[in-house]
N, C-alpha and C positions, 0 to 999 in steps of 0.2 A: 540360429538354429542350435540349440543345445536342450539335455534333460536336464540340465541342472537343478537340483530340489525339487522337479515335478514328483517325484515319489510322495511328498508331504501331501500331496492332493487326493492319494487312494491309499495312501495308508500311514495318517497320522497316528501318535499314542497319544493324542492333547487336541481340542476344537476348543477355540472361542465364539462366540455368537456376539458382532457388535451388532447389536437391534433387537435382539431377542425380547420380545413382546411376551404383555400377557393379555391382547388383546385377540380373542380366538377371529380368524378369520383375516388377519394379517399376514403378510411375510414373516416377519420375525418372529411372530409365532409358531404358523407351521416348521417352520424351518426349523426352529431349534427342538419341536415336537419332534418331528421326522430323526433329529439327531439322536434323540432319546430313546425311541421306539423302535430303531430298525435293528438293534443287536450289537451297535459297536461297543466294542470293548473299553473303549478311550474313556479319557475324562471328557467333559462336555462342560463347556463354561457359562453361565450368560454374564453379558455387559450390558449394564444399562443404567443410563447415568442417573437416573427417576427413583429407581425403586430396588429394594434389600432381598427381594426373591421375587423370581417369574418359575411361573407353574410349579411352584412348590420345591423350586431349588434354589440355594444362594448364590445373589446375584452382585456383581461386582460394578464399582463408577466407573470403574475404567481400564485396562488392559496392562498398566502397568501396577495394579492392585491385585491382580493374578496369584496364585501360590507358583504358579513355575512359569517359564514362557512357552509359551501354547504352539504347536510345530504347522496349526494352521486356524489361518485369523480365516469367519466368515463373516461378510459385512452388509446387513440390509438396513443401512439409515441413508437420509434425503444424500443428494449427491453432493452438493454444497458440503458436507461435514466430510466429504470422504477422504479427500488429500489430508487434513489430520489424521484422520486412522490411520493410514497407510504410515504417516511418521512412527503414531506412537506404536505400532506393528514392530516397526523395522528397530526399534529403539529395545525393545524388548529379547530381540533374538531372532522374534517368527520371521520367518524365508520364505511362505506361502501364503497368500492374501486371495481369499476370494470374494471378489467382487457381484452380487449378488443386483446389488443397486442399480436405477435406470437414470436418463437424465444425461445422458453423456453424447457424444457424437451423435447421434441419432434425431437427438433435441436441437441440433444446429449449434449454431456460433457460441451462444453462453455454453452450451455442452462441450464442442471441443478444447474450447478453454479450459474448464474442469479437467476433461482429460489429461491434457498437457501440465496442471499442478498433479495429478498424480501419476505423472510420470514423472517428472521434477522429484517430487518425494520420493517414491521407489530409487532414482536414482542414488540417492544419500545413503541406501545401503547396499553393497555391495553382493546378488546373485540372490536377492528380492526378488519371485516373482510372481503375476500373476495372471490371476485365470476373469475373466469380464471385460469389463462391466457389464450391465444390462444384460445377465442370462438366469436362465433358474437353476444352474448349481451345478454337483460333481456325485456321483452315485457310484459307489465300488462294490458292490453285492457280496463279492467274494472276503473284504472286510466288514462288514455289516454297516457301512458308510454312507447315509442318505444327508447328504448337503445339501440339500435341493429343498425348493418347496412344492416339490410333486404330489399328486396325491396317492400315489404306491410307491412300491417298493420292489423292483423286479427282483427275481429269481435270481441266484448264480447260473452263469451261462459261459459260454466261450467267445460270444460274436462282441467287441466295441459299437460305440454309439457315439460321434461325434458331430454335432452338428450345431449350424447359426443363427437357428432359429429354436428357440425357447417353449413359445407355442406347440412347436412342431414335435418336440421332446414329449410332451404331456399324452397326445395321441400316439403315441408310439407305443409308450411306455402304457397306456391302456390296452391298447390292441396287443402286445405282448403277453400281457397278464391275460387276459381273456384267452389264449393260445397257449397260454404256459412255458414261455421262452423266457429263457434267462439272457443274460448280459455278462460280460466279464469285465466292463467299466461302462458310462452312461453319463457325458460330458457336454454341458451346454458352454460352448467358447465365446459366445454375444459378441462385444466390439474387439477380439482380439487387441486388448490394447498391449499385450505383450506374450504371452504364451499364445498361440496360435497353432494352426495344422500342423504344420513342418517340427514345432517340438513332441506335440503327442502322438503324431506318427514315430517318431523317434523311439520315443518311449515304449508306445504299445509294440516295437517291433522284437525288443526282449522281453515282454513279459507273459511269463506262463500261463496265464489264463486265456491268455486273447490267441485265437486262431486264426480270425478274422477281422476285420476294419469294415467300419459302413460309414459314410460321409454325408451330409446331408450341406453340400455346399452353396451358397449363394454369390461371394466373390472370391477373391486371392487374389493378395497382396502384397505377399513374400513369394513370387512364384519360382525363382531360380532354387531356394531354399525347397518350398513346398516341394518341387520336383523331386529334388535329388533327397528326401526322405522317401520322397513315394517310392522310385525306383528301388530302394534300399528293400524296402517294406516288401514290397510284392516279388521279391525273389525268393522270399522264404512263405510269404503269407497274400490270402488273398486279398483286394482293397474295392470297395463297391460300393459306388458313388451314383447321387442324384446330383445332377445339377440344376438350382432353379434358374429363374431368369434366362430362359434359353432367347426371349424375345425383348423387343426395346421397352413396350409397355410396363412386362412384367420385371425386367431388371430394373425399372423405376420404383414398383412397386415393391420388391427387395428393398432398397436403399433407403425406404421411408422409416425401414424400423432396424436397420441393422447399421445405419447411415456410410454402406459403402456400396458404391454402384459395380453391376455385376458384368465385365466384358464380354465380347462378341463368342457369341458360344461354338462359332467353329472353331475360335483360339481354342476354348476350353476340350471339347472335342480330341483333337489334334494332341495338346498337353497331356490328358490323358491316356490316350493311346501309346502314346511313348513313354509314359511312367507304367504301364501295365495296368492300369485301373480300369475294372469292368466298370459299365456303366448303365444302368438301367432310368429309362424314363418314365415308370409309373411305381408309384411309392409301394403299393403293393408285392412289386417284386424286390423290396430293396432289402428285408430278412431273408428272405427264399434264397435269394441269390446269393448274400455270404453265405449263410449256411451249405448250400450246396457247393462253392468251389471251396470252402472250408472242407468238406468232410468225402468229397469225390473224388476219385483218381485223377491225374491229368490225362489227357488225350489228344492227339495231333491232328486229326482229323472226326467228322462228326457226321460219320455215314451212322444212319440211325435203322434201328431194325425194330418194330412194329406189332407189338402183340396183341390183340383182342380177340374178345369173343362176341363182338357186334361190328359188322362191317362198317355202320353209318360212321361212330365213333373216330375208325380207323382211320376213314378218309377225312375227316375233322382236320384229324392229324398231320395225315399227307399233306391236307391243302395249307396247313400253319407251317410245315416245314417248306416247301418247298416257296413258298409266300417271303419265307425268311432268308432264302437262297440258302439252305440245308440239303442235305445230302442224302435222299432216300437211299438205304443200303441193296445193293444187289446180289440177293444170297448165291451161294458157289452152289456146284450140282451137288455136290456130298449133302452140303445141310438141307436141299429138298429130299434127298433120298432118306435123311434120317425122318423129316416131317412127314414124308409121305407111309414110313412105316411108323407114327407114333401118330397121328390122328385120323379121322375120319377120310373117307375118301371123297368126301366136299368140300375139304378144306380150301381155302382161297388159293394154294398152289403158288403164291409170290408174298413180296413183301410192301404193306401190311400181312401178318401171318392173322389168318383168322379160325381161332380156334372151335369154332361156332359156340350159341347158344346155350349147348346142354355140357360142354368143357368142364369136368370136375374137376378136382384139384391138379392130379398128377398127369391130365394130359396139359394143364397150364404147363408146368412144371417142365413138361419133357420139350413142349416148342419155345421156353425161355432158355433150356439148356443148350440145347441147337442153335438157337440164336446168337447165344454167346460165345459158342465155341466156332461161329464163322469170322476167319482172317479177316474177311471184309466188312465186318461189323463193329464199331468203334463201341458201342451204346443199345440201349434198349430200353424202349418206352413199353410199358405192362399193362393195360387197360383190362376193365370188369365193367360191366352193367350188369346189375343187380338183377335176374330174371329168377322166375320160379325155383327152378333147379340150382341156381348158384349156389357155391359153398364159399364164399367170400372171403371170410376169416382164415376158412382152413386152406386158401387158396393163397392167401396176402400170405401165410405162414409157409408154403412153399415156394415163393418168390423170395420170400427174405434168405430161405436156405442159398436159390440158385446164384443170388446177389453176392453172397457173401464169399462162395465157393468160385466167383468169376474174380477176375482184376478190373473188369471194365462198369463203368457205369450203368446203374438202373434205376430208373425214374419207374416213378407207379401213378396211374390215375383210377382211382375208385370211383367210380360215377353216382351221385347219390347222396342220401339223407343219414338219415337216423341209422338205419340199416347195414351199414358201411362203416359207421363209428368205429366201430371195434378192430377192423383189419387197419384203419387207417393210423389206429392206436399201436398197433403193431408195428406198421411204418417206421411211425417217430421215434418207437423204445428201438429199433435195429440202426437208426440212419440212414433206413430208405426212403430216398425224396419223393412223399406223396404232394401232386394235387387235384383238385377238385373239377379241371375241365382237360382234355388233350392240349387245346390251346398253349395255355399256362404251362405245360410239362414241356410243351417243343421250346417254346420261349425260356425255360429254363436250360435247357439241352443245348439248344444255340449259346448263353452264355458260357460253357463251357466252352465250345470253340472258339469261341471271341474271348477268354480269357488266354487260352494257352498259346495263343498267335500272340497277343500282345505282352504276354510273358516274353516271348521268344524275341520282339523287338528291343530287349532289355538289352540284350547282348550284342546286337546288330551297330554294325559302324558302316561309316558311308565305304562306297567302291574306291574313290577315288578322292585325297585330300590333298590340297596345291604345297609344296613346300614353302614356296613364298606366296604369303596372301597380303597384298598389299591394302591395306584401307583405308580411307581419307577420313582421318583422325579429325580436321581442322573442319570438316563439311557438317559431320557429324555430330562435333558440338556446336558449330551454326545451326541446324537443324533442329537440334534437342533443346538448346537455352530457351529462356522463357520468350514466345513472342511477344512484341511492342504491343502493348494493347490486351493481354489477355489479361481473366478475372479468372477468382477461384482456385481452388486447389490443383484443378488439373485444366489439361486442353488436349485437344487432338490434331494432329497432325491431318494436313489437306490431302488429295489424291497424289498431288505433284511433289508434295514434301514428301510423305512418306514413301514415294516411289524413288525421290532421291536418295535417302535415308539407306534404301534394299542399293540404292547401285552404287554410295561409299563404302560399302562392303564388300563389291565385287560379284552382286549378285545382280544376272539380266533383268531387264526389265523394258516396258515397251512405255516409252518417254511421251508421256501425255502434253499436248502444247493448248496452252491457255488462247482462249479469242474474247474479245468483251465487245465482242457485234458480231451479228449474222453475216458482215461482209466479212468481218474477217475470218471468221468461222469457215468459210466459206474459201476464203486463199487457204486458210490449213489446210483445209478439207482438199484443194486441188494439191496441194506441195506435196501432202501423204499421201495420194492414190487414192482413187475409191473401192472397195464401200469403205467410210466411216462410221466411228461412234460418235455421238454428242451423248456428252455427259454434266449434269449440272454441277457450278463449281463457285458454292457456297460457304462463309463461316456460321452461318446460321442452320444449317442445314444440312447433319450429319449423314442419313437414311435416305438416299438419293433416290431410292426405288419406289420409295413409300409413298413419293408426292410426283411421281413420274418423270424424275429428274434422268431416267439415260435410256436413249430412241439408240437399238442397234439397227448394224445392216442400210445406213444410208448411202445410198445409189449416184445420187447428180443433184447438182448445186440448188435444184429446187426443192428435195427433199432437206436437203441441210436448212432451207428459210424455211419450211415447215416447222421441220422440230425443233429449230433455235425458238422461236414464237410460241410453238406449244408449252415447252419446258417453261419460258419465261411466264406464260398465261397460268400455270397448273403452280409454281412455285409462289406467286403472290396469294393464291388462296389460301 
């Protein structure tokens, strides 16, 4: 884990391009196009061992024919030539190599190889690093820096954009523009074959642009590292993450293109919680969400208070909060006696506050004031439907006043089209979190509370920690060494090993005993007491559930030949 040199990746004064094309519609084309076009100050080099000028600049054989050495090499040629670059990279000076190129791990066995020479080569220079293979680049807005061969060019912005998928960058980075969101950096890390999470967390954690972190995670593989940046990160900044692969199919389906397979997502889960990392599971919330604990107050609790002027909306709302196990707010007598002297006398009288129907501006105004000045109110959700009489604009424009004049968060929902445009405009220009359904607003509101508890576990230590913790060092690496017989890069530990594993550490655990027949399944089963479990106890057969490998709750020794039989019948299919 270090930054070392990562600076040369957002904000070089020199770019090489080895691959830089004059073939439109290629990588090396776009890419060194993008380098030309988005504003960067730097020189911009191309390499290319063919020809004396691409797109109409002079072009160089080769990288040690440079006029200076270039502070970061980008490289889109086949992967077979790329361990050479990387030499003649390191030979020259440059300390940042981006690897642009595919072919690598992902490709399998001939690909990991590759990888491993340019790791070999990196190594020959000392604090070399790099950012790939197989991603579409590095984008720094805020230095006019598009490395990438995307097809825009976002905005400057505050929120980072880190993520493992390449693909997944391109739609991002459209749906941003289309929305008009900036970036304060825009990094595709592909096979991490050496910069990884844990260094550009590091990184983005001092730099003035980024307020926020958004992750678009599939595995991790540095995870003691990854942690203790994350933790680092989210005490000053917020960090909000998608995890794919939460299931077995599709963590297969991850590994096919990133070639690293994605762990059991209650680990990931769990890890995150204790590093402080929100976590959102539909892509949609994954800008919303930095944005909003980026630019929101904190809060310790998320009793929510309620405002509309259409009651269906309201309950919308109620039923997402409390759906979410959120906190309807219980307004104190004082703030009904303000409400009941600042609206109508049909007002809804609790919370949802319903301002009815015909609510012009300032009596929005006076039940968001109220709102916010009740102790028991953490938050405030703002809701409008667009009816005859709404003044919308000049309505959004007195929430923004009461918003600004509170300490406490306020979400806004505009309900509606074209007609709505304009207040919603207002929104964005103030930092009041608009969106489009009540849903989506509670669901932003709950991250906030689910942010500031998992802040708070940052600092949390256990009750009680043993002075002497003895642990069976000798079990341990029996346990972990490689088993007789395995293949492959990795293997998994069985139910009984890995239960072993938890109690050379001194941690309980309830001691599984193996039977290789129903009779003897059958003596366990009376030795332990009943009821028991039967569980299937497979090396073929990691997802025990999935093929109906564990019958709980077995009663007497005829239930135990049942489901020893079943499991066996259900397992060979």
């Amino acid at each position: 884990m270090s930054t070392r040199n990562i600076d040369a990746f957002f904000a070089p004064r020199s770019v090489a391009v080895v691959g830089a094309s004059e073939r439109p519609g290629s990588v090396g084309f776009t890419l060194f196009q993008n380098l030309r076009t988005s504003g960067f100050g730097g020189s911009v080099w191309p390499v290319n061992g063919k020809r004396d000028e691409v797109q109409g600049v002079p072009a160089f054989r080769s990288l040690a024919a440079l006029p200076a050495p270039p502070e970061l090499v980008v490289v889109c040629v086949p992967a077979a030539t790329v361990p050479q670059v990387i030499r003649e990279a390191g030979q020259t000076g440059c300390r940042a190599v981006l690897i642009i190129s595919a072919g690598f791990r992902e490709a399998g066995a001939e690909g990991r190889q590759l990888e491993q020479q340019v790791q070999a080569a990196a190594a020959e220079f000392e604090g070399l690093r790099i950012v790939g293979p197989n991603c579409l680049g590095v984008i720094a807005p805020h230095a006019g820096l598009n490395a990438s061969f995307a097809a825009t060019m976002p905005k400057p912005g505050h929120v980072a954009f880190v993520s493992q998928s390449g693909a997944l960058c391109t739609s991002v980075l459209d749906w941003a523009e289309e929305q008009g969101l900036g970036f304060s950096c825009f990094v595709s890390v592909g096979n991490m074959l050496d910069v990884g999470f844990d260094d550009l967390i590091d990184f983005l954690a001092s730099d003035p642009h980024t307020q926020a972190l958004m992750l678009y995670v599939e595995s991790i593989t540095q995870a003691r590292e990854f942690l203790s940046a994350a933790r680092a990160f989210t005490r000053l900044k917020p960090i909000v993450a998608y995890k794919a692969g939460r299931f077995a199919q599709s963590a297969q389906a991850a590994a096919s293109h990133t070639g690293a397979l994605a762990g059991v997502d209650a680990v990931y889960e769990a890890a995150f919680a204790r590093a402080g990392i929100e976590r959102v599971f539909e892509m949609e919330d994954l800008f919303d969400c930095a944005e909003l604990l980026a630019r929101q107050p904190r809060i310790s609790s998320g009793r929510l208070a309620i405002v509309t002027n259409a009651g269906g909306p309201g309950v919308m709302a109620t039923d997402a909060l409390l759906a979410s196990n959120g906190t309807l707010a219980s307004l104190s007598p004082a703030t009904i006696e303000k409400l009941n002297a600042a609206l109508p006398v049909y007002w809804s009288h609790n919370n949802p506050i319903d301002v009815l129907g015909d609510a012009p501006p300032e009596r929005y105004a006076a039940a968001v004031d109220a709102a916010l000045a009740d102790p028991a109110v953490d938050a405030a959700l703002i809701i409008l439907t667009p009816q005859a009489m709404t003044l919308s604009t000049e309505t959004a424009q007195q929430v923004v006043t009461s918003a600004k004049h509170s300490g406490k968060p306020v979400l806004t929902t505009w309900m509606g089209g074209p007609s709505i445009s304009a207040a919603r405009a207002i929104f964005h220009q103030a930092n009041v979190p608009t969106y489009s359904t009540p849903e989506q607003a509670v669901r932003a509101a709950q991250h906030l509370v689910s942010f500031a508890r998992r802040r708070s576990l940052l600092t949390e230590t256990p009750r009680e920690m043993p002075i002497d913790w003895n642990v069976d060092r000798a079990a341990v690496r029996g346990l972990l060494g490689r088993p007789a017989g395995a293949t492959g890069e990795s293997w998994l530990l069985n139910e009984p090993a890995s239960k072993a594993l938890l109690a050379a550490y001194g941690i309980p655990v309830v001691v599984p005993i193996a039977a290789n027949s129903a009779e003897m399944a059958v003596g366990v089963a009376r030795q332990i007491g009943y009821p028991v479990v039967l569980k299937l106890l497979s090396p073929d057969i990691t997802h025990k559930t999935d093929v109906g490998g564990v019958v709980l709750n077995l009663k007497s020794d005829r239930e135990v030949l049942a489901a020893y039989d079943q499991i066996l019948q259900t397992a060979r299919l």
